[in-house]
C-alpha positions in Angstrom: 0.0 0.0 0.0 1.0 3.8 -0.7 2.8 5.3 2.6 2.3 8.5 3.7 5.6 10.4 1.8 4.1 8.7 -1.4 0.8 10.0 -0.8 1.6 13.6 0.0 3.8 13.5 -2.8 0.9 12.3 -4.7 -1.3 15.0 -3.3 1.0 18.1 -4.0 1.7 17.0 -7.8 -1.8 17.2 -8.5 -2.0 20.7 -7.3 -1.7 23.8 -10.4 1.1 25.7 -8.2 3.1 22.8 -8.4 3.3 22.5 -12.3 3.6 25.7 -12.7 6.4 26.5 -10.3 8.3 23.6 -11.6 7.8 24.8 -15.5 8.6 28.3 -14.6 11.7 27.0 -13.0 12.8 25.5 -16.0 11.8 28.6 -18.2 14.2 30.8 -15.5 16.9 28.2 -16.0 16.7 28.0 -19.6 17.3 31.7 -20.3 20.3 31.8 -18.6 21.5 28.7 -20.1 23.0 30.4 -22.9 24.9 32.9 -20.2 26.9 29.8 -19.1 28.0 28.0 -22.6 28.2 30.8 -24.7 31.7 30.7 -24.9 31.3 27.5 -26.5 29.5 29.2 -29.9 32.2 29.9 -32.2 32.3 33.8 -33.0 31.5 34.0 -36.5 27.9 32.0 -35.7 25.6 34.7 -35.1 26.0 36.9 -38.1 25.3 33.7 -40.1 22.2 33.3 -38.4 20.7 36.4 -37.3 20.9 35.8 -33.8 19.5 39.4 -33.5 16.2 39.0 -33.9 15.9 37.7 -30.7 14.9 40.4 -29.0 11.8 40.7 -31.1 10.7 37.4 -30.4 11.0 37.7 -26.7 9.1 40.8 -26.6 6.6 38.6 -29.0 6.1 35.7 -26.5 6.1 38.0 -23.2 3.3 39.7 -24.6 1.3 36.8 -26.0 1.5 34.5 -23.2 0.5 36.9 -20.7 -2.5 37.2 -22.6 -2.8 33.4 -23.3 -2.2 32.7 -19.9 -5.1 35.2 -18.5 -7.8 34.0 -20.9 -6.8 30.2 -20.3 -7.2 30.8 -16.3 -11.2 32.4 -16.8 -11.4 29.5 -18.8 -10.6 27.1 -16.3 -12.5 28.8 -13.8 -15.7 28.7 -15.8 -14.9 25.0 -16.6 -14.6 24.4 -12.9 -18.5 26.3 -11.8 -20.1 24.2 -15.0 -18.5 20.7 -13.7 -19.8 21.9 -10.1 -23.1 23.1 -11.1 -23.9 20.5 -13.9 -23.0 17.4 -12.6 -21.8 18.1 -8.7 -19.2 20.2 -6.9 -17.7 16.8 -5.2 -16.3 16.1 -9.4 -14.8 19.7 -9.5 -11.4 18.7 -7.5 -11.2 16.0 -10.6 -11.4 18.4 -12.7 -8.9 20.4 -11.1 -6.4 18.0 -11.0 -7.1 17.9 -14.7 -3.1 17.1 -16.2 -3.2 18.8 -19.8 -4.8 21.8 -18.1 -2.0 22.0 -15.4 0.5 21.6 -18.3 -0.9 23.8 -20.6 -1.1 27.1 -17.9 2.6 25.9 -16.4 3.9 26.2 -20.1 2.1 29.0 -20.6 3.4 30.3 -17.0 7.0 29.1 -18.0 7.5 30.6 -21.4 6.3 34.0 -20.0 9.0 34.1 -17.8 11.5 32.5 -20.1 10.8 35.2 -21.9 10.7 38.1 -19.2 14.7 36.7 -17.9 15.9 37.0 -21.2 14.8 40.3 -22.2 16.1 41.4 -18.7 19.5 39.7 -19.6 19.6 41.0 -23.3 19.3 44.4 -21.5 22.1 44.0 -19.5 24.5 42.9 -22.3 24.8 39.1 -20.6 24.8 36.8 -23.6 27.1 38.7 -25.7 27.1 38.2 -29.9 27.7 34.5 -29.1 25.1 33.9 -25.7 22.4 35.5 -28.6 22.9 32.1 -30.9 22.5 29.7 -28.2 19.1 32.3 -26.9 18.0 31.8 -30.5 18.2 28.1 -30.6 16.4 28.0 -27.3 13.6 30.4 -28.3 13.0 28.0 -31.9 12.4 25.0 -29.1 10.1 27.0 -26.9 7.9 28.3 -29.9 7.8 24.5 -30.9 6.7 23.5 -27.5 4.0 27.0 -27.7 1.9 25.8 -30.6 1.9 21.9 -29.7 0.8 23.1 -26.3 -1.6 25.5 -27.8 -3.1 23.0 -30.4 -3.5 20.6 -27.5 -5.1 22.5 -25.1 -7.7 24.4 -27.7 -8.8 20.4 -28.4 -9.3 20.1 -25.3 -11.2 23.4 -24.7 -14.3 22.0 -26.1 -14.5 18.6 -23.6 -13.3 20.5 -20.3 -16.0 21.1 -17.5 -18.6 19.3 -20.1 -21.1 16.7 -18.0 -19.8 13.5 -19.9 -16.4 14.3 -19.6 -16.1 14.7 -16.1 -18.7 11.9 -15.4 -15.8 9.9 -17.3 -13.0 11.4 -14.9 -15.1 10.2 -11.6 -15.9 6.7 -13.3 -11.7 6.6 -14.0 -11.1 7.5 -10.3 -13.7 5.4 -8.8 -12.5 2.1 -11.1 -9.0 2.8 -9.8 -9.9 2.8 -6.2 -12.3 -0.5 -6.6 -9.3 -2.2 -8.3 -6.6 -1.1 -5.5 -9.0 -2.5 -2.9 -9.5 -5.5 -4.5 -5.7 -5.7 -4.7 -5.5 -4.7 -1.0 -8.7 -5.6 0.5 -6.9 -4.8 4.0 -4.5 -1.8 2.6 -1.7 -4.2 3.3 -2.8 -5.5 6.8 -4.9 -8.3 8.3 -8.4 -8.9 8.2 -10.1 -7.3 11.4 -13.0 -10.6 12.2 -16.2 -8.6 12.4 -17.0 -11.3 15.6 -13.8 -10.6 17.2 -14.3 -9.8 21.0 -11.0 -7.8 21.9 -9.6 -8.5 25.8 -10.6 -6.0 28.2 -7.4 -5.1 28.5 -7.7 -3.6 25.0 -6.6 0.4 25.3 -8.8 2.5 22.8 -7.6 5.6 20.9 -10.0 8.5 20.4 -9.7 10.9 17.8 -9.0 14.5 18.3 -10.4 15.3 15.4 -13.2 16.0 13.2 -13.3 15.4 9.5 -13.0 12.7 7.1 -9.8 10.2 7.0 -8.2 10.3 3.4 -5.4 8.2 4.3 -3.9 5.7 6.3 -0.2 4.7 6.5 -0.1 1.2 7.1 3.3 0.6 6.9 4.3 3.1 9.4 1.4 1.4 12.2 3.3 -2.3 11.3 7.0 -0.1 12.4 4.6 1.0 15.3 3.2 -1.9 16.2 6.3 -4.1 16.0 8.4 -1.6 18.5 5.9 -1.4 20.9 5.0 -4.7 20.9 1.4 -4.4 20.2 -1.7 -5.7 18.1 -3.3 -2.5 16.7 -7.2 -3.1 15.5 -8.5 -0.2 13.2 -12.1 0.8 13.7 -12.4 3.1 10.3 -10.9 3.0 7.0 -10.1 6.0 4.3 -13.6 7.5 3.8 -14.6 7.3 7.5 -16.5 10.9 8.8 -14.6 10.7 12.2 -15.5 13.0 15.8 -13.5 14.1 18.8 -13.6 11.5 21.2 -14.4 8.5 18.5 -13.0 5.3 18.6 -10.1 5.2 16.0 -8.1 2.2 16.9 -8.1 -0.5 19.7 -4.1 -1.6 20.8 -3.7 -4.6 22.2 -0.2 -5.5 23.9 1.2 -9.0 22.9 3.0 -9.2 26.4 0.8 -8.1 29.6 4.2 -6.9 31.7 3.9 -4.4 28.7 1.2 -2.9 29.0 1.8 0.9 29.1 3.4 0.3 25.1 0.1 1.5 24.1 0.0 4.5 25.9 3.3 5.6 24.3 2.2 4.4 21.1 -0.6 6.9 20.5 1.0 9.8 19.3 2.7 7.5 16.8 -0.5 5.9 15.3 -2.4 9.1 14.7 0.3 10.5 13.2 0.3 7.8 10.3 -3.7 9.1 9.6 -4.4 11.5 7.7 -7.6 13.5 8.8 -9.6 16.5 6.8 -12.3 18.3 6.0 -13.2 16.2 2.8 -13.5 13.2 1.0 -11.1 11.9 -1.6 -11.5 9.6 -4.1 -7.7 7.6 -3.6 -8.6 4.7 -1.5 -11.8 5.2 -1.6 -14.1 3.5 -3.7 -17.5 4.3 -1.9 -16.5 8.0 -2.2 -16.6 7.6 -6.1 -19.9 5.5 -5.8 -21.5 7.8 -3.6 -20.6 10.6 -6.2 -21.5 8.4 -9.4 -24.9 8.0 -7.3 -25.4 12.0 -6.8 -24.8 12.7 -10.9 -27.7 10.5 -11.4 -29.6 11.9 -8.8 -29.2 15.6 -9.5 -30.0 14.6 -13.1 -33.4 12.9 -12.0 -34.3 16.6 -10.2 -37.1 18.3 -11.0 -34.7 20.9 -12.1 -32.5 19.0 -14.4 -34.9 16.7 -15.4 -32.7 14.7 -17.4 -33.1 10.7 -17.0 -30.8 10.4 -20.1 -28.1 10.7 -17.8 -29.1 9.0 -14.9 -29.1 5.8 -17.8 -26.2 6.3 -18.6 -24.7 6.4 -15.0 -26.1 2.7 -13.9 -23.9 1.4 -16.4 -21.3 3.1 -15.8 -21.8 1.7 -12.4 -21.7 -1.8 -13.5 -18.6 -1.5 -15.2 -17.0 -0.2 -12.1 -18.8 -3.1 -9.8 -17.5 -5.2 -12.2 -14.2 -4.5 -11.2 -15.2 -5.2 -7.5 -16.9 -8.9 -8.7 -14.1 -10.2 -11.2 -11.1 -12.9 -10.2 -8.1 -10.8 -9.6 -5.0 -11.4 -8.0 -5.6 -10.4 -4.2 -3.0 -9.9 -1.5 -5.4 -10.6 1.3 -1.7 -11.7 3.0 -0.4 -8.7 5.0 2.7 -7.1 3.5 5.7 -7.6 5.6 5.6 -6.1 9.0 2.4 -5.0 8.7 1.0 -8.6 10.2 0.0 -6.8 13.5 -2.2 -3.7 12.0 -5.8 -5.1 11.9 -8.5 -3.9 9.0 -11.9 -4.1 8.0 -12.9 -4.8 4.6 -15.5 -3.3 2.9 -18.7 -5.4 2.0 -20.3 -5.9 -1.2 -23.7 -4.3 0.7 -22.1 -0.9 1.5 -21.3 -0.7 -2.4 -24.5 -1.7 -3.1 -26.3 0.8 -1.0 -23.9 3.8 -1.8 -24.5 3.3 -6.1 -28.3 1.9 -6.0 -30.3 3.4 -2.9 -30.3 6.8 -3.8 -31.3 6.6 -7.5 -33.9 4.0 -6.8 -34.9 6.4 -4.3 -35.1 9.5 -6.6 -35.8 7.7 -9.8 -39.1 5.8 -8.4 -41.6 7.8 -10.5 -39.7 6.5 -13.8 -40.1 3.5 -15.7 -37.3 3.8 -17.6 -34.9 4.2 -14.5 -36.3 1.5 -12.4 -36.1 -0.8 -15.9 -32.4 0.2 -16.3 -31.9 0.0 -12.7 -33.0 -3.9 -12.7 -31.5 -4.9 -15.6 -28.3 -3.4 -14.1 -29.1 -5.8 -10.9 -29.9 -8.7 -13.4 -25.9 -8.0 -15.1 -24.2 -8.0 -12.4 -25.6 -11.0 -10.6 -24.7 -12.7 -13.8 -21.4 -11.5 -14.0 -20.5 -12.8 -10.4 -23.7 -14.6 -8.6 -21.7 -16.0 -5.3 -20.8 -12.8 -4.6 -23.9 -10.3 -6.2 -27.0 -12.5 -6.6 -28.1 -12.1 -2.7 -27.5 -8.3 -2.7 -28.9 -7.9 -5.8 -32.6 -9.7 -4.9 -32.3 -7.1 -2.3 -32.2 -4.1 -3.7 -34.6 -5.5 -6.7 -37.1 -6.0 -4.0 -36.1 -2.7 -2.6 -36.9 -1.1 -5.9 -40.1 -2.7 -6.5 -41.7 -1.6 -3.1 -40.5 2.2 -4.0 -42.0 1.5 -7.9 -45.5 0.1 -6.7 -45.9 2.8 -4.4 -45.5 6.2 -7.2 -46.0 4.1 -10.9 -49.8 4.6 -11.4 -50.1 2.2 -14.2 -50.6 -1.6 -13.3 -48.5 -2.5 -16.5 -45.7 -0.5 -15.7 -45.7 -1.9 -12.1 -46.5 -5.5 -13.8 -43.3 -5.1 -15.9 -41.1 -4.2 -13.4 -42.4 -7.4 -11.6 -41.6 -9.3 -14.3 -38.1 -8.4 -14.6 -37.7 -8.9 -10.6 -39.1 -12.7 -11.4 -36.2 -13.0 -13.8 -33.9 -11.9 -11.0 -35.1 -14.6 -8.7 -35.3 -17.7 -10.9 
């Protein structure tokens, strides 16, 4: 599983300062590049070439990519209140973290200031006759880099902030998360036995927090557990909405002259969690159901009106159970020293109930739905019935009491019945 310096890494890279700051870096470095090897340009170069000109064309690309860069940043901003707006403001960070947007503002960002060092330098008489070549040569590869950047991101102008291509960005996220916790089913630590009575010499940890926990370093509570001698039994995974004074973890010492190990243990373990004010969708999977869930829900609004989509989300939610239901290699075996960190696993009813509640819920009133709805059910207790067919009768039965009681036609109700017959058989 991902330990905690991984995961912040992973965190800050996705930020837009990050790009940028590292692009513009680059640009700052580039452009005095040519102060450093110029002595390396033979003398009689630049009249050959016209090295000259490059003042001009710095003054060209300052300009420009000021402007480029302003427009491109209202653009963004009005891609981020449609995605928030249209489909729901718990896509927007997706959207955000949005790669050929980051790269297209921190070249933008970076050529800018490319350009700004090197008319400062030019200025000061830094390059010389033979620093201008090697400027010149530079300035060629950064107008290459302009108009690939610029071709790319006006393509992708027209899909930003649009309702199916962020509704594709969550279903990405969401089938990512389902596969890593089918990979890790315990984030790299042992099954936590939901029957498991712990001793009552158990010592429990409390939170001093409030939020939501987006991360938890496994590895570092298997070092913890192993100095201080200790069993440690999670109560929450990522996704938990945590309190001051709630349960977080139960230690357990393996040796009873031991003890107090717990006691000096606790600092340790809640530093390797990661608590905040919101959700995320790494490690997560019933985060990116739950959101998946909302689209179609905000689309069945009175408002919105628009059961197209709501369609269209179901199967996207099969495909992404799918992942949840298929054979796959599983390390249900701890990693190495992480034997002693206890977890629970998520079941396939919490999935179930995140996805498939709420739109039976909203989309009650609609045949169509409620068809699309069971025949979703009907898939996926095909695709895997040991492990769907039982929750799936379930929420079919579920659905049909919520149909019966707003469908005012008997045939509609009678067709839905049908379908829930097929389920059974």
């Amino acid at each position: 599983m991902i330990a905690r310096w991984r995961w912040v890494t992973n965190q800050l890279s996705k930020r837009l300062w990050f790009r940028a700051s590292l692009f513009s870096l680059l640009g700052v470095a580039t452009a005095l590049l040519a102060v450093v090897f110029k002595d390396f340009i033979p003398e009689s170069l630049p009249a050959r070439i016209g090295a000259d000109a490059v003042d001009k064309i710095l003054g060209i690309i300052a300009s420009s990519m000021l402007a480029v860069t302003t427009f491109s940043l209202s653009t963004m901003v009005s891609a981020y209140s449609a995605a928030s707006s249209a489909v729901t403001p718990r896509a927007t960070t997706l959207v955000m973290e949005d790669t050929t947007t980051q790269n297209a503002l921190a070249t933008f960002i970076g050529s800018f200031l490319f350009s700004l060092v090197g008319i400062i330098a030019l200025s000061t008489g830094a390059y010389g006759t033979q620093g201008r070549v090697l400027l010149f040569a530079v300035i060629i590869a950064v107008v290459i880099l302009i108009v690939y950047t610029l071709l790319r991101w006006i393509d992708h102008l027209s899909k930003l902030g649009r309702v199916g291509e962020t509704i594709d960005r969550v279903e990405k996220a969401t089938m990512a998360a389902v596969s890593q916790r089918v990979k890790w089913p315990y984030l790299g630590g042992a099954g936590y036995p939901p029957d498991l009575v712990l001793p009552p010499s158990s010592q429990r940890l409390t939170s001093g927090q409030t939020g939501y926990v987006q991360h938890i370093d496994v590895k570092a509570l298997g070092l913890v557990a192993k100095e201080h001698h200790v069993r440690l039994y999670l109560e929450i995974l990522p996704g938990s909405f945590v309190h001051v004074g709630m349960p977080l973890a139960h230690i357990v010492a393996l040796d009873r002259e031991r003890i107090d190990e717990g006691i000096l243990a606790a600092d340790k373990i809640l530093a390797a969690l990661t608590i905040d004010v919101r959700r995320t969708f790494e490690h997560d999977p019933r985060f990116g159901l739950s959101v998946l869930s909302e689209i179609a829900s905000r689309a069945l609004s009175p408002a919105v009106n628009d059961p197209g989509t709501a369609i269209d989300v179901i199967g996207r939610g099969v495909r992404t159970l799918t992942c949840w239901g298929k054979p796959q290699i599983s390390s249900s075996k701890p990693d190495p020293g992480c034997d002693l960190v206890y977890l629970r696993g998520l079941t396939v009813e919490d999935l179930f109930n995140d996805f498939f509640s709420p739109i039976s819920r909203d989309g009650a009133s609609l045949l169509e739905v409620n068809v699309r709805l069971l025949k979703a059910l009907i898939s996926l207790s095909q695709i895997n019935p040991m492990l769907f067919r039982q929750v799936c009768i379930k929420h079919a039965d579920l659905l049909l009491n919520r149909a019966n009681a707003t469908l005012l036609l008997q045939y509609e109700r009678d067709q839905l019945s049908s379908l829930v017959r097929t389920l059974t058989l």
